[in-house]
mmCIF file as Biopython writes it, N, C-alpha, C and O atoms, coordinates in Angstrom:
data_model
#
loop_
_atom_site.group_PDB
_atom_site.id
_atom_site.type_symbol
_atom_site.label_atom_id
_atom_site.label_alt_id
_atom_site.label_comp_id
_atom_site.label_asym_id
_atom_site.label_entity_id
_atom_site.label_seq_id
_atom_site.pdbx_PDB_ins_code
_atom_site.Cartn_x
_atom_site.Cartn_y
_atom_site.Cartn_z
_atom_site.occupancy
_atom_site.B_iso_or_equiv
_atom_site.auth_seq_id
_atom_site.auth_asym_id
_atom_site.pdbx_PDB_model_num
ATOM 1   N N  . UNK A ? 1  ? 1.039   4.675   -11.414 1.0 0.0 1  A 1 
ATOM 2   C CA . UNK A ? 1  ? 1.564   5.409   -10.274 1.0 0.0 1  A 1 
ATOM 3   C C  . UNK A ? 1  ? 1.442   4.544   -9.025  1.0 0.0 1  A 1 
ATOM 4   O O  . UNK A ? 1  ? 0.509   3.746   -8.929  1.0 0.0 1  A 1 
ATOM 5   N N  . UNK A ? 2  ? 2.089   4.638   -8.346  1.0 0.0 2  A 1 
ATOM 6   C CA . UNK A ? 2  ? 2.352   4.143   -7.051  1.0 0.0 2  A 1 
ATOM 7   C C  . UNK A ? 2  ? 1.733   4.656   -5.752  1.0 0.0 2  A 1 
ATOM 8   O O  . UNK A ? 2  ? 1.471   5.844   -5.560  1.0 0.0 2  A 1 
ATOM 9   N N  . UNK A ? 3  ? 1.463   3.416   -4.649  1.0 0.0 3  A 1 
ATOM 10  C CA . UNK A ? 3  ? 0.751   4.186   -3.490  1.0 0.0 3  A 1 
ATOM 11  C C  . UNK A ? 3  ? 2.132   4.368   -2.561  1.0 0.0 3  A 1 
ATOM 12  O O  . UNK A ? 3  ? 2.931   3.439   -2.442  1.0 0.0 3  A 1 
ATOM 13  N N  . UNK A ? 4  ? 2.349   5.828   -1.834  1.0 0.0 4  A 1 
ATOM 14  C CA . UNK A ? 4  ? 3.264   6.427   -1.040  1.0 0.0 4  A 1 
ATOM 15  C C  . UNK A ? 4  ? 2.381   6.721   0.431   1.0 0.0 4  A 1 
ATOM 16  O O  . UNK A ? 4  ? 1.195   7.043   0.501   1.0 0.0 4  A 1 
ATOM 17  N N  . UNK A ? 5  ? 3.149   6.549   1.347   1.0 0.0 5  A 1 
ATOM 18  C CA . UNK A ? 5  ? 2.617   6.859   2.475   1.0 0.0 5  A 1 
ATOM 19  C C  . UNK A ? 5  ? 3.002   8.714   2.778   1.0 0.0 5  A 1 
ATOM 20  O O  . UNK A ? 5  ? 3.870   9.375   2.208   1.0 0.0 5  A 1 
ATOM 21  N N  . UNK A ? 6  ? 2.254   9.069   3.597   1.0 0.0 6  A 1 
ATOM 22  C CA . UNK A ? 6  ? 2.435   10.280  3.432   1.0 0.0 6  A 1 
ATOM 23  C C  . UNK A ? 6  ? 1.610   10.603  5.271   1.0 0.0 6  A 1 
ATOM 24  O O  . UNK A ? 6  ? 0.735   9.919   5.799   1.0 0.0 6  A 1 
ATOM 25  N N  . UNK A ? 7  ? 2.539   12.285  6.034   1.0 0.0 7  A 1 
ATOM 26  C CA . UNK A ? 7  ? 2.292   12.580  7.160   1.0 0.0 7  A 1 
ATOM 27  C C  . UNK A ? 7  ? 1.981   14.001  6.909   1.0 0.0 7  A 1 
ATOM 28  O O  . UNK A ? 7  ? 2.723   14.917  6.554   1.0 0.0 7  A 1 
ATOM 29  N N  . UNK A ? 8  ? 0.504   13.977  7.219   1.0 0.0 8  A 1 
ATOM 30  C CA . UNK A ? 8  ? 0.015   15.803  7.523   1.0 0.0 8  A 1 
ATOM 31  C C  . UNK A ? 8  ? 0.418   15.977  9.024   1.0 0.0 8  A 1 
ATOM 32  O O  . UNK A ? 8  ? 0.043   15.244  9.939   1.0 0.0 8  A 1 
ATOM 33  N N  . UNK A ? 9  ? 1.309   17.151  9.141   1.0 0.0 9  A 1 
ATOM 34  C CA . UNK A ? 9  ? 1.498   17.347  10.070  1.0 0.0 9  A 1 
ATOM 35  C C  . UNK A ? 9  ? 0.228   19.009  10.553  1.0 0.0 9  A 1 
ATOM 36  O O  . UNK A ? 9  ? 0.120   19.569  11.644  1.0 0.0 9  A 1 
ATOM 37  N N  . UNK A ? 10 ? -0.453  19.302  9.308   1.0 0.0 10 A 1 
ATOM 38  C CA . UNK A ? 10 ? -1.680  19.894  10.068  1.0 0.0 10 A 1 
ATOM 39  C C  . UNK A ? 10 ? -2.693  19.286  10.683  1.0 0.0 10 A 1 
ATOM 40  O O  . UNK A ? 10 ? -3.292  19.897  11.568  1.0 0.0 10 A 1 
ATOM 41  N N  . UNK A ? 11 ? -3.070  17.972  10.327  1.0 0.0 11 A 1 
ATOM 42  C CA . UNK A ? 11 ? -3.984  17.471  11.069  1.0 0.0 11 A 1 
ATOM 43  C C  . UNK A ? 11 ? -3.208  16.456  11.535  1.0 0.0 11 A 1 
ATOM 44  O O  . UNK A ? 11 ? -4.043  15.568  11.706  1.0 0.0 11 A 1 
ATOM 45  N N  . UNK A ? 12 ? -2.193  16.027  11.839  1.0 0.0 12 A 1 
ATOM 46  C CA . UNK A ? 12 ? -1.290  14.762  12.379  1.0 0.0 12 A 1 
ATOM 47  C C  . UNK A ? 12 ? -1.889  13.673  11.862  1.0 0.0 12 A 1 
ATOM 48  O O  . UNK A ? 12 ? -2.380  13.078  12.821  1.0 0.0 12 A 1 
ATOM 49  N N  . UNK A ? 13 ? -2.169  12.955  10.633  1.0 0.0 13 A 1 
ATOM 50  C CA . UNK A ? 13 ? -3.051  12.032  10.122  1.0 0.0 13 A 1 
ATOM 51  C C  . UNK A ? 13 ? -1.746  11.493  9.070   1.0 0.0 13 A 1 
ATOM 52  O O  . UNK A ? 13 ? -1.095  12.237  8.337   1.0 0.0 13 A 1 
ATOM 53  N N  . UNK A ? 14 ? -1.536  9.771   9.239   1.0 0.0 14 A 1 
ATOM 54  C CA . UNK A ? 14 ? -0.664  9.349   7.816   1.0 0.0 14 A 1 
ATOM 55  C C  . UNK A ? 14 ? -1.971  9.302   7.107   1.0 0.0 14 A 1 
ATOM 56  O O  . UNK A ? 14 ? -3.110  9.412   7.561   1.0 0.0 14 A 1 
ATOM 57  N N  . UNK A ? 15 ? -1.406  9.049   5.483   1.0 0.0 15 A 1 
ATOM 58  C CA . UNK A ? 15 ? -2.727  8.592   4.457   1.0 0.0 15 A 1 
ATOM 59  C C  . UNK A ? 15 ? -1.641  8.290   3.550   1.0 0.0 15 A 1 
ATOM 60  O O  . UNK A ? 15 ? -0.452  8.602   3.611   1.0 0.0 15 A 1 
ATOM 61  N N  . UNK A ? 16 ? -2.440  7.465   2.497   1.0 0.0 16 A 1 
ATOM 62  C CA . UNK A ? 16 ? -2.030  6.362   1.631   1.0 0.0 16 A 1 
ATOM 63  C C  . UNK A ? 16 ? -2.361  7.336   0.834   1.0 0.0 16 A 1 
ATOM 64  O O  . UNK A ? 16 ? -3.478  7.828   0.994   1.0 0.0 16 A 1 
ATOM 65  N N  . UNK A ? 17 ? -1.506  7.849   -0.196  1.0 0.0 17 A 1 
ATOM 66  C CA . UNK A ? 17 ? -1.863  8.719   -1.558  1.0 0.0 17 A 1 
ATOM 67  C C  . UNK A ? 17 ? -1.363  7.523   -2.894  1.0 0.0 17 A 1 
ATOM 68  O O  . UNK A ? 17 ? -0.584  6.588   -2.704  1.0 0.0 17 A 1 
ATOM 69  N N  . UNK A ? 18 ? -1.963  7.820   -4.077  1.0 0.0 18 A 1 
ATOM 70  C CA . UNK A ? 18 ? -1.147  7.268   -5.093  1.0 0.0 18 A 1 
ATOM 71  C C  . UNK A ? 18 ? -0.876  8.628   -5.941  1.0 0.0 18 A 1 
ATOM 72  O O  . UNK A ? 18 ? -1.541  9.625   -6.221  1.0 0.0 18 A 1 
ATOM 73  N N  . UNK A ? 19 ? 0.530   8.129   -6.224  1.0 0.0 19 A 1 
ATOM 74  C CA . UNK A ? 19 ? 1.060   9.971   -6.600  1.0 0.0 19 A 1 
ATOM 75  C C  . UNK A ? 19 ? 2.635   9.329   -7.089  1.0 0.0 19 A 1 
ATOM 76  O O  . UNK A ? 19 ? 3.204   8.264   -6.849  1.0 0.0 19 A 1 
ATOM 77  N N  . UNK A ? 20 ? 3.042   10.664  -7.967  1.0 0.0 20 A 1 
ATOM 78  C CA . UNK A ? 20 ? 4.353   10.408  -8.782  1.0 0.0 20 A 1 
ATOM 79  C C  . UNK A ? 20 ? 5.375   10.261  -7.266  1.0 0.0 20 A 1 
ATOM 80  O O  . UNK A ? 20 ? 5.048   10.319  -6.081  1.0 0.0 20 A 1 
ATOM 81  N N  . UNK A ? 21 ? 6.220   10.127  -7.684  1.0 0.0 21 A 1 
ATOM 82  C CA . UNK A ? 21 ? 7.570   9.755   -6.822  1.0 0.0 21 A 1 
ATOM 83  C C  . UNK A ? 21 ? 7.908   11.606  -6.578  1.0 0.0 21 A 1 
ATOM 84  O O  . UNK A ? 21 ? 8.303   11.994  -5.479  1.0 0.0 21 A 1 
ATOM 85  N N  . UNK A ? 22 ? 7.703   12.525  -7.662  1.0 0.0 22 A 1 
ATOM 86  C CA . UNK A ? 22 ? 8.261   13.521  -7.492  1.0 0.0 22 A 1 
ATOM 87  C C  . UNK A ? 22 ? 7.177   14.398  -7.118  1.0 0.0 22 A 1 
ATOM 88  O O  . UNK A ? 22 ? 7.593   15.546  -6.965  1.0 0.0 22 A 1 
ATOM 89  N N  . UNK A ? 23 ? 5.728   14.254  -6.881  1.0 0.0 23 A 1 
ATOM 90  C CA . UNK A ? 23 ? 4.619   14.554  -6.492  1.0 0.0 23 A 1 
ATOM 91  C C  . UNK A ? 23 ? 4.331   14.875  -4.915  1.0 0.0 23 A 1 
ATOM 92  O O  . UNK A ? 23 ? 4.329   14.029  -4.021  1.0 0.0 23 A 1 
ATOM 93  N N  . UNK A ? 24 ? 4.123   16.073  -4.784  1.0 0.0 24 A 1 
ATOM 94  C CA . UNK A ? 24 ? 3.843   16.107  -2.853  1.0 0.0 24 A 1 
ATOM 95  C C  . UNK A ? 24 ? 2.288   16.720  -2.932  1.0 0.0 24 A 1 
ATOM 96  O O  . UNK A ? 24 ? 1.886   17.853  -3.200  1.0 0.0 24 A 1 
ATOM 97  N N  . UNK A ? 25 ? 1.566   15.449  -2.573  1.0 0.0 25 A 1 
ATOM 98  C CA . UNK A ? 25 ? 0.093   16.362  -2.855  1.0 0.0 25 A 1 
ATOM 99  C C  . UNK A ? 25 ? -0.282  16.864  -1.712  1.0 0.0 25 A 1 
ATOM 100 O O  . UNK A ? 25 ? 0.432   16.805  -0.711  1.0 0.0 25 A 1 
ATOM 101 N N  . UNK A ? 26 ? -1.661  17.517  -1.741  1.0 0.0 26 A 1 
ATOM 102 C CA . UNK A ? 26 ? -2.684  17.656  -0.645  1.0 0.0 26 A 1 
ATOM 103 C C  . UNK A ? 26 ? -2.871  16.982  0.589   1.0 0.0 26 A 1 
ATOM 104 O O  . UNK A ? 26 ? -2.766  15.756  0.535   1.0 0.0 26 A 1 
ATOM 105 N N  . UNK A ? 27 ? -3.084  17.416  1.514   1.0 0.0 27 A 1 
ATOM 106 C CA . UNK A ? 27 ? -3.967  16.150  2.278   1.0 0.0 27 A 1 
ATOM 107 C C  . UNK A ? 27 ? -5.543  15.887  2.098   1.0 0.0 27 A 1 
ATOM 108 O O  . UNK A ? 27 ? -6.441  16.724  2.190   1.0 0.0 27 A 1 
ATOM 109 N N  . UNK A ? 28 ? -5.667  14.362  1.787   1.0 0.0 28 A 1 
ATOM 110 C CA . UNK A ? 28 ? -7.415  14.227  2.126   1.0 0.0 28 A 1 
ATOM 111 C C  . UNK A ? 28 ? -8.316  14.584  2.512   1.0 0.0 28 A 1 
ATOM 112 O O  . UNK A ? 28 ? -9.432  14.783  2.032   1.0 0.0 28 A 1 
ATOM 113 N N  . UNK A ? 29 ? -7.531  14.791  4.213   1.0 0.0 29 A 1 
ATOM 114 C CA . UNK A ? 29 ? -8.243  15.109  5.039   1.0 0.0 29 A 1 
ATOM 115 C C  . UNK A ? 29 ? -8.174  16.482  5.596   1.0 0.0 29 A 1 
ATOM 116 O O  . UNK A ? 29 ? -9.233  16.972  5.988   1.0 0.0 29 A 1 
ATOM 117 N N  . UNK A ? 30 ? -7.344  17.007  5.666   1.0 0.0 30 A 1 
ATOM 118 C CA . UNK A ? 30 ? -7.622  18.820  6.066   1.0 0.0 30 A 1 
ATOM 119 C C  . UNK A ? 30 ? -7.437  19.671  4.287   1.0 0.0 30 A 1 
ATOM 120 O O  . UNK A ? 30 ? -8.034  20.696  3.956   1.0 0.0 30 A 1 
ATOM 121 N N  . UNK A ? 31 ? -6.637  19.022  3.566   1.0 0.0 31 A 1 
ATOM 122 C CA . UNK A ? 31 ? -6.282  19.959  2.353   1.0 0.0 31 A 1 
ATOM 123 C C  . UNK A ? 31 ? -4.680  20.201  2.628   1.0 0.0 31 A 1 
ATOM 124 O O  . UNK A ? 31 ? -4.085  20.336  1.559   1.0 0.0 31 A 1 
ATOM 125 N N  . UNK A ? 32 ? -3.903  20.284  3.673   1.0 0.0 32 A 1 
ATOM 126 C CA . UNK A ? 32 ? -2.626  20.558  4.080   1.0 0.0 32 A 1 
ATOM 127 C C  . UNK A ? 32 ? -1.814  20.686  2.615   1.0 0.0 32 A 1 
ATOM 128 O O  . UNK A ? 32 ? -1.725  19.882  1.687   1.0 0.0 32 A 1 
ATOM 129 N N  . UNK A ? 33 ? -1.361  21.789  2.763   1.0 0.0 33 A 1 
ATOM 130 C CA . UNK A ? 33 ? -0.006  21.444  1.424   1.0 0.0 33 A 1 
ATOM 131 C C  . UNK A ? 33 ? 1.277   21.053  2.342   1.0 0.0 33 A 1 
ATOM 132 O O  . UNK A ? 33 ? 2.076   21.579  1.567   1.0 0.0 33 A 1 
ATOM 133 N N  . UNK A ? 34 ? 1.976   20.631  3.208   1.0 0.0 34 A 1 
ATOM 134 C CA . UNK A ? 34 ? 2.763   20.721  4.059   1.0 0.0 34 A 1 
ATOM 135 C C  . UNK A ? 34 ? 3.092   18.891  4.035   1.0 0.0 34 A 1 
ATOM 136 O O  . UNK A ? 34 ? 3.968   18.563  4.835   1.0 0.0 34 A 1 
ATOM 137 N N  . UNK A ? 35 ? 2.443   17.675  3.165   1.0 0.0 35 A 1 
ATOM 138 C CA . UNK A ? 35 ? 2.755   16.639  3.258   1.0 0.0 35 A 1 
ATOM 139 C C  . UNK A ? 35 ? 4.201   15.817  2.996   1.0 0.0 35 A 1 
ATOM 140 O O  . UNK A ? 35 ? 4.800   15.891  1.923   1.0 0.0 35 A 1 
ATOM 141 N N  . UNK A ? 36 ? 4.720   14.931  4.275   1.0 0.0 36 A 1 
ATOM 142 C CA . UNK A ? 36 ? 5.816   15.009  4.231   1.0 0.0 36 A 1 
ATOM 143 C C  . UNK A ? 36 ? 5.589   13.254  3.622   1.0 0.0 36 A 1 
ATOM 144 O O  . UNK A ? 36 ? 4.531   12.631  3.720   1.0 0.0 36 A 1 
ATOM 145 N N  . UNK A ? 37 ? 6.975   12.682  2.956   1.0 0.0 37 A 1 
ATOM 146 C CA . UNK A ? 37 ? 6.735   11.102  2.129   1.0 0.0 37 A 1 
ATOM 147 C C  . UNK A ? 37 ? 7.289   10.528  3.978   1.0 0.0 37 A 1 
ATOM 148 O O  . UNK A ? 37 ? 7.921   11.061  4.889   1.0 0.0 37 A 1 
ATOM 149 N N  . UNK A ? 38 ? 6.639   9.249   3.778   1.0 0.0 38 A 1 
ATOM 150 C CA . UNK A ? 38 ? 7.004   8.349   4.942   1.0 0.0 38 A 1 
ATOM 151 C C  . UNK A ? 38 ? 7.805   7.162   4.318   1.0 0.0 38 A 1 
ATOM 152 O O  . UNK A ? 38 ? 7.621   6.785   3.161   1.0 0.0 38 A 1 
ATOM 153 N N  . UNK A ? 39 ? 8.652   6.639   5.121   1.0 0.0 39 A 1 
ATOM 154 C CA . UNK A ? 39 ? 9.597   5.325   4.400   1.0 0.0 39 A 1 
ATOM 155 C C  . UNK A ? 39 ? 8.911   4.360   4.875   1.0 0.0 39 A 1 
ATOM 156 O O  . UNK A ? 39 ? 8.526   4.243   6.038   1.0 0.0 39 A 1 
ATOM 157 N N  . UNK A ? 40 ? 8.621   3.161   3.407   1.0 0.0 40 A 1 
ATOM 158 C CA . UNK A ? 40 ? 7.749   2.409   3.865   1.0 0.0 40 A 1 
ATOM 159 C C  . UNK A ? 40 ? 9.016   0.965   4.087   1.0 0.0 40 A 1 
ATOM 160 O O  . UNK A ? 40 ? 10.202  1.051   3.771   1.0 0.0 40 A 1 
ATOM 161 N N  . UNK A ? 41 ? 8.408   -0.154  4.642   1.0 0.0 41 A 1 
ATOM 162 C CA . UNK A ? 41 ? 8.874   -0.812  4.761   1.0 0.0 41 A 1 
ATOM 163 C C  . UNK A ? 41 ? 8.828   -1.947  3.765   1.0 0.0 41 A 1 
ATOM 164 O O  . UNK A ? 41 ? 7.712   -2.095  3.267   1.0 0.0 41 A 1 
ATOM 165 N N  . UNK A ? 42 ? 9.969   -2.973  3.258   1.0 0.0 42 A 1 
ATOM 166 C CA . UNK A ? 42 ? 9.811   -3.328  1.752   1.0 0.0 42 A 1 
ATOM 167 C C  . UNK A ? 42 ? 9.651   -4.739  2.485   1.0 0.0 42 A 1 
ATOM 168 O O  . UNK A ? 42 ? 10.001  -4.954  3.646   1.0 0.0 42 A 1 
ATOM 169 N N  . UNK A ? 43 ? 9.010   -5.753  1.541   1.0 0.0 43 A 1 
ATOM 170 C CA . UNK A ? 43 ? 8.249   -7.582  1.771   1.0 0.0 43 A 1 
ATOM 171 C C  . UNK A ? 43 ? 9.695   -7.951  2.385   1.0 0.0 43 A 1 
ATOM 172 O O  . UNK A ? 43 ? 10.653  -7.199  2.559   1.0 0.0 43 A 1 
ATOM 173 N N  . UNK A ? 44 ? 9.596   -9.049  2.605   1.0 0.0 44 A 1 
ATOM 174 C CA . UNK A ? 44 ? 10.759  -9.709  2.913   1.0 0.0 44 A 1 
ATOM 175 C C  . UNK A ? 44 ? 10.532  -10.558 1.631   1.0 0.0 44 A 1 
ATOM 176 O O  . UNK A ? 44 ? 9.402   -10.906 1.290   1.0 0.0 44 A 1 
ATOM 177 N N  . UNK A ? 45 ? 11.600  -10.859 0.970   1.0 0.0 45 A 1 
ATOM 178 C CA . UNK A ? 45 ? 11.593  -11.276 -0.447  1.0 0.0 45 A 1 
ATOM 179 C C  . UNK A ? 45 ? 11.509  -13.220 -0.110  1.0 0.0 45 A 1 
ATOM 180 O O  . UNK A ? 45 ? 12.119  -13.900 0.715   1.0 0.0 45 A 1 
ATOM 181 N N  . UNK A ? 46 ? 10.402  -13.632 -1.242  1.0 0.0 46 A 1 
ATOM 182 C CA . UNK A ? 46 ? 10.455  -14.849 -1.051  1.0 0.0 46 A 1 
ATOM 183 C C  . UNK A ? 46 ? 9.085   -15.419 0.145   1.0 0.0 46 A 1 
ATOM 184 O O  . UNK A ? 46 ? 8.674   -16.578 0.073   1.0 0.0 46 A 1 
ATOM 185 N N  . UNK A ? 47 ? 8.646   -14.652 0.943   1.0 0.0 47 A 1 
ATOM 186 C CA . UNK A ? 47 ? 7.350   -14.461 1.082   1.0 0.0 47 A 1 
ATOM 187 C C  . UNK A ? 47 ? 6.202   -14.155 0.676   1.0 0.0 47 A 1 
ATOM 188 O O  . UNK A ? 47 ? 5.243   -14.451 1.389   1.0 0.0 47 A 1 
ATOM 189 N N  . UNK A ? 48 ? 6.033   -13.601 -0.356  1.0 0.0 48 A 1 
ATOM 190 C CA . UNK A ? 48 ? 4.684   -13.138 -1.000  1.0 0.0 48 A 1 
ATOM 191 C C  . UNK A ? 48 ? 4.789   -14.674 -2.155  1.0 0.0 48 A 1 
ATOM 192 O O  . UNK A ? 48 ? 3.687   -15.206 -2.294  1.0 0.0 48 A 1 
ATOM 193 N N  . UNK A ? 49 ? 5.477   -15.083 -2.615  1.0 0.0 49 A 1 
ATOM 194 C CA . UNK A ? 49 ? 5.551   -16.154 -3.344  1.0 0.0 49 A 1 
ATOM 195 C C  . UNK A ? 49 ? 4.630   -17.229 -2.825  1.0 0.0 49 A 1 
ATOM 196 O O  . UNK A ? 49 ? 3.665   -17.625 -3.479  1.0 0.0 49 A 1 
ATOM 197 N N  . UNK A ? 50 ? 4.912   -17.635 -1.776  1.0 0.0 50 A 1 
ATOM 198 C CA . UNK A ? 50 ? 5.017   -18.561 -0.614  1.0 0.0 50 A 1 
ATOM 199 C C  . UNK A ? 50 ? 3.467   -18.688 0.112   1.0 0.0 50 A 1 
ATOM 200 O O  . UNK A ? 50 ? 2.873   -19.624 0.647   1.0 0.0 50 A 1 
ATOM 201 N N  . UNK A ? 51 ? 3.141   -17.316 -0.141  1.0 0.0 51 A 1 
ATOM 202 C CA . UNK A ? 51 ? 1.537   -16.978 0.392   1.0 0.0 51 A 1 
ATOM 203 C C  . UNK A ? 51 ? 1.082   -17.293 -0.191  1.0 0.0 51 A 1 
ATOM 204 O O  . UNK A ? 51 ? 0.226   -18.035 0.292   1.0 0.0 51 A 1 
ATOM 205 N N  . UNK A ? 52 ? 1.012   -17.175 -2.041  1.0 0.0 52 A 1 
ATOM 206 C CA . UNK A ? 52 ? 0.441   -17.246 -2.996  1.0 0.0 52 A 1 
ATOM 207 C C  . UNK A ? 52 ? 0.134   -18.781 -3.585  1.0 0.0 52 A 1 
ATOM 208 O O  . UNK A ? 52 ? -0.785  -18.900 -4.396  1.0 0.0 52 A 1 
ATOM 209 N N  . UNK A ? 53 ? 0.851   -19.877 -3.205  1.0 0.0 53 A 1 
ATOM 210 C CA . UNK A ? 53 ? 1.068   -21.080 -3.595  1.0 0.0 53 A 1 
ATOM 211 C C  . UNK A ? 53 ? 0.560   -21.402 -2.723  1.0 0.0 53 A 1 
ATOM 212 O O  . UNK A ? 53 ? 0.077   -22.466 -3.110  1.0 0.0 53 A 1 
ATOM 213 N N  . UNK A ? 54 ? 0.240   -21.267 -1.630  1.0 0.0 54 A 1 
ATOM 214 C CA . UNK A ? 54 ? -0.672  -21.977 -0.346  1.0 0.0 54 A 1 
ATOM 215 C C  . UNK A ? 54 ? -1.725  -21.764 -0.771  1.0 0.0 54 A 1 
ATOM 216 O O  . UNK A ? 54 ? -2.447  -22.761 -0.802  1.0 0.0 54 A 1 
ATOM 217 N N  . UNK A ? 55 ? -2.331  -20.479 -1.282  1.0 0.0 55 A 1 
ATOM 218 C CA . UNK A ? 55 ? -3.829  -19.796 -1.269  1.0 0.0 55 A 1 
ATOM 219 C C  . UNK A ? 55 ? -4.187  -20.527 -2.572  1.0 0.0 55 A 1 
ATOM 220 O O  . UNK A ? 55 ? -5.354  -20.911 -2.653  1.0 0.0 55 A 1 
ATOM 221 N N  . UNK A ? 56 ? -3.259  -20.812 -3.740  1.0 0.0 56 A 1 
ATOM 222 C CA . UNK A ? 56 ? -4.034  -21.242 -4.938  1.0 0.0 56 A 1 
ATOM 223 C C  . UNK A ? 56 ? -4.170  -22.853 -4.663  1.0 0.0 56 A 1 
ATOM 224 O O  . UNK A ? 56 ? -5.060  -23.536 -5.169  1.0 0.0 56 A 1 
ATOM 225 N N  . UNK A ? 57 ? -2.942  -23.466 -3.600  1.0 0.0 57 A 1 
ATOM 226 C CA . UNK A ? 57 ? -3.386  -24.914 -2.910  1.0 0.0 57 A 1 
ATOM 227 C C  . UNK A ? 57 ? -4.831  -25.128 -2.348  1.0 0.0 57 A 1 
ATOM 228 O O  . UNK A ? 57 ? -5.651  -25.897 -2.850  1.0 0.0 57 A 1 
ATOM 229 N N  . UNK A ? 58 ? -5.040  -24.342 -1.230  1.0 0.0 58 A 1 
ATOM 230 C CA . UNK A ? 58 ? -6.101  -23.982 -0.719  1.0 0.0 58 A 1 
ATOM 231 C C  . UNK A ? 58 ? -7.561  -24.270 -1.786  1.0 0.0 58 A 1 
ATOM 232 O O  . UNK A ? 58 ? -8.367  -25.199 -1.821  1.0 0.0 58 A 1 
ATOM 233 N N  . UNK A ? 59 ? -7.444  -23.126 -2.506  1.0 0.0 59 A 1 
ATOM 234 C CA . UNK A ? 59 ? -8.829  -23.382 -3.310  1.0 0.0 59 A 1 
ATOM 235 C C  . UNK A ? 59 ? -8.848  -24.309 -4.179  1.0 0.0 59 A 1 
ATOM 236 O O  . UNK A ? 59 ? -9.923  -24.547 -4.731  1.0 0.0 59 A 1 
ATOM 237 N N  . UNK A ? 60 ? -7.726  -25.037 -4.508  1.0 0.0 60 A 1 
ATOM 238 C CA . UNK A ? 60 ? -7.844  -26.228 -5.310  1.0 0.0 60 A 1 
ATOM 239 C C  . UNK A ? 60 ? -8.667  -27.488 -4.631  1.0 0.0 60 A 1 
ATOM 240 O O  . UNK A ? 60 ? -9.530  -28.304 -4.953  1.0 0.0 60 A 1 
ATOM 241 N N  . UNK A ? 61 ? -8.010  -27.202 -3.704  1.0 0.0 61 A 1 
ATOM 242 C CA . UNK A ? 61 ? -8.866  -28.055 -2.314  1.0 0.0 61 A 1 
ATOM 243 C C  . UNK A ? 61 ? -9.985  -28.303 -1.957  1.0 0.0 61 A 1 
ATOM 244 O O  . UNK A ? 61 ? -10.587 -29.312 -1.591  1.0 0.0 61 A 1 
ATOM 245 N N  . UNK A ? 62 ? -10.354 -26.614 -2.193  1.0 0.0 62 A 1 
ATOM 246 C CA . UNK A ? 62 ? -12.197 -26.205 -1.607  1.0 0.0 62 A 1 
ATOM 247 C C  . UNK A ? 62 ? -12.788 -26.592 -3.000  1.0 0.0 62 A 1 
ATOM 248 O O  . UNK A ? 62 ? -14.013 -26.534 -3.108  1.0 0.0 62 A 1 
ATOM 249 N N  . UNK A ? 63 ? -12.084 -26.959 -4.021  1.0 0.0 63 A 1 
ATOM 250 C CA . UNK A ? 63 ? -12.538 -26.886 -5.130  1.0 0.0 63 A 1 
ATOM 251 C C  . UNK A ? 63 ? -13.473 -25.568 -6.055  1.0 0.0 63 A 1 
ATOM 252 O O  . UNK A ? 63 ? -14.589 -25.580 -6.574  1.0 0.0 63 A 1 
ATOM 253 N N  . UNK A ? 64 ? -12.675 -24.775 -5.974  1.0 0.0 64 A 1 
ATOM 254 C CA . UNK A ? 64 ? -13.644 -23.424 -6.457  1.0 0.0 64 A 1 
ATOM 255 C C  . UNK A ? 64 ? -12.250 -22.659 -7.453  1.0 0.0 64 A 1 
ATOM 256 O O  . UNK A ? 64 ? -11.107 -23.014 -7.165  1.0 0.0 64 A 1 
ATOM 257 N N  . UNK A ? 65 ? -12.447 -21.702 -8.509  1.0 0.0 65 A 1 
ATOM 258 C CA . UNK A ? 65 ? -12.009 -20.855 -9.278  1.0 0.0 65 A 1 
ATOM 259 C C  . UNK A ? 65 ? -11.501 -19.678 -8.543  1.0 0.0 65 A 1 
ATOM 260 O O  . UNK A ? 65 ? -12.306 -18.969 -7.938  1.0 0.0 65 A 1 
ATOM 261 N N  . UNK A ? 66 ? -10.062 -19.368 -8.539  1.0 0.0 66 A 1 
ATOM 262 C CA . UNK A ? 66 ? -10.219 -17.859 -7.551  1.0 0.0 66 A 1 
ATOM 263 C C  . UNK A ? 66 ? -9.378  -16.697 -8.394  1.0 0.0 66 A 1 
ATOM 264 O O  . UNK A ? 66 ? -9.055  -17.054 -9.527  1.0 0.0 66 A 1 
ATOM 265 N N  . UNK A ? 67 ? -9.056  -15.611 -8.073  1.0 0.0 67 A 1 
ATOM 266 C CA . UNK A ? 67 ? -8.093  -15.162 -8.455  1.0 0.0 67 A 1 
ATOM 267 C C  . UNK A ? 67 ? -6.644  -15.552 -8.725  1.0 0.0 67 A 1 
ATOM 268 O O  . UNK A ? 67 ? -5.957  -15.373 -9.731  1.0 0.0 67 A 1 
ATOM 269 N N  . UNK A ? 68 ? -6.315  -16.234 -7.357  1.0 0.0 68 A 1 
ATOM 270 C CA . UNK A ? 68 ? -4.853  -16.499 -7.436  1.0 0.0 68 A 1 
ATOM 271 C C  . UNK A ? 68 ? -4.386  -16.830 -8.725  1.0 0.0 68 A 1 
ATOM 272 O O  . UNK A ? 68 ? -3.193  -17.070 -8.907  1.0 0.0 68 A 1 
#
């Protein structure tokens, strides 16, 4: 499942839910059933690549094991 942004408009609070696409949960923070989906904004494609090849450069460098 996916993380969706989401707006209680009982307590005016966004929050990060992970929830079905067809799922309108709770809020966290008051309980609200009233949560509306927020449009998130998508990578600019060809950047996250680009981050990732620097950072595994990087620790090759520092000489250490990382995730990347």
């Amino acid at each position: 499942m996916p993380l969706y942004d989401f707006h209680c408009p009982d307590c005016d609070k966004d929050v990060e839910v992970l929830a079905r696409f067809c799922d309108i949960p709770a809020c966290p923070t008051c309980g609200g059933t009233h949560m509306t989906r927020l449009v998130s904004r998508i990578a600019p494609e060809g950047k996250s690549k680009e981050k990732l090849k620097r950072a595994r450069a990087q620790a090759g460098r520092e000489g250490h094991f990382s995730n990347y």
